[in-house]
Each structure stands twice: as structure tokens, then as C-alpha cells.
N, C-alpha and C positions, 0 to 999 in steps of 0.2 A: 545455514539458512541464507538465502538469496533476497535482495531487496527486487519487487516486479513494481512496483508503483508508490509513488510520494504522493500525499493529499495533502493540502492547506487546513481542513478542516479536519477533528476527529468524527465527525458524523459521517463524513464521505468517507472515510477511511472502517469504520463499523458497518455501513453498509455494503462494503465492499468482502470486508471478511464473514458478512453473512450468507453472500451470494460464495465466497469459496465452501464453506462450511457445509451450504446445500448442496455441492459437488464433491464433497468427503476431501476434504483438501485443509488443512491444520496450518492457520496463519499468525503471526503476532505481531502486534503493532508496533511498533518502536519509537521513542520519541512523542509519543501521546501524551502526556505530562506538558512536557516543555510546552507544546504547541496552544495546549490548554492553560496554560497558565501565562505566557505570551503571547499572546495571538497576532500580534503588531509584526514578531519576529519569525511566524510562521515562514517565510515564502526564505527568510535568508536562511535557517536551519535545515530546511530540508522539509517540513512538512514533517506527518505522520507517514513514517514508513511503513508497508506492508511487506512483510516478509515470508517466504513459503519456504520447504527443504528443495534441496536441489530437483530430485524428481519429478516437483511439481508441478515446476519452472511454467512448461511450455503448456500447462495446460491451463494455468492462472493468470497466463499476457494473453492466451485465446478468452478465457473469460471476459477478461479487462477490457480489450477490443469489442466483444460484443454488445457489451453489457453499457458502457461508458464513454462518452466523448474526451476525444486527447485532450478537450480547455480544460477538463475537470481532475487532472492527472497528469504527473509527469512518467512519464514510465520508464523506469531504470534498472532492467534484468540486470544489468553487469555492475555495478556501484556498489555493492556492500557483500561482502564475506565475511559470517561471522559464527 
């Protein structure tokens, strides 16, 4: 799985895997807990990461773009392999 986008909050981050989900694209969150249960320390952890399989990569940062302005997202294709 590929990290395509960090959010600050989990609601931006839910919304975001809804909108993959209605393009048949299977995401998971990561770090949604911590984020939710610190929120102070959101922005130094990383955010809720969203994560897609490799395949999906390019079609999920074309979402992301469409769908989303960069303030609301950090977008990180390359940062997590796991």
C-alpha cells in the first residue's frame, strides 16, 4: 500500500475514501486513532494517512487533485511503503 495523501482531520480523510470507494478504489486509513485522540498533535504525526495498492496510485492523486484543494492535504505518493 502507497501513502497518496495526509489529512489533519479524520473527517477529511473519510471523505476522501468515500470519494475513492465511488471509483471502486479500496483505501485505509492509517493513523486515524492517534489523530483522533490527539488532535493537538495531528499536523507533527503526519495526519490520517490515506493509503491505496500500488495500482491505484495514479488514479487516486488524479482524484485528490480534482476533487480537493492542496491547503486541505498534503499529498505524499512516495512516503510510506507498507
Amino acid at each position: 500500500m502507497k501513502t497518496v495523501a495526509n489529512f489533519l482531520k479524520a473527517e477529511e480523510a473519510h471523505l476522501f475514501k468515500l470519494r475513492l470507494a465511488a471509483a471502486g478504489i479500496h483505501c485505509f486509513l492509517l493513523d486515524e486513532t492517534v489523530t483522533q485522540l490527539n488532535p493537538w498533535r495531528a499536523a507533527a504525526g503526519g495526519g490520517v494517512r490515506v493509503q491505496v495498492d500500488e495500482e491505484d496510485v495514479a488514479t487516486a492523486v488524479q482524484l485528490l487533485s480534482e476533487c480537493y484543494s492542496p491547503l486541505l492535504y498534503a499529498s505524499a505518493p512516495e512516503t510510506t511503503d507498507e
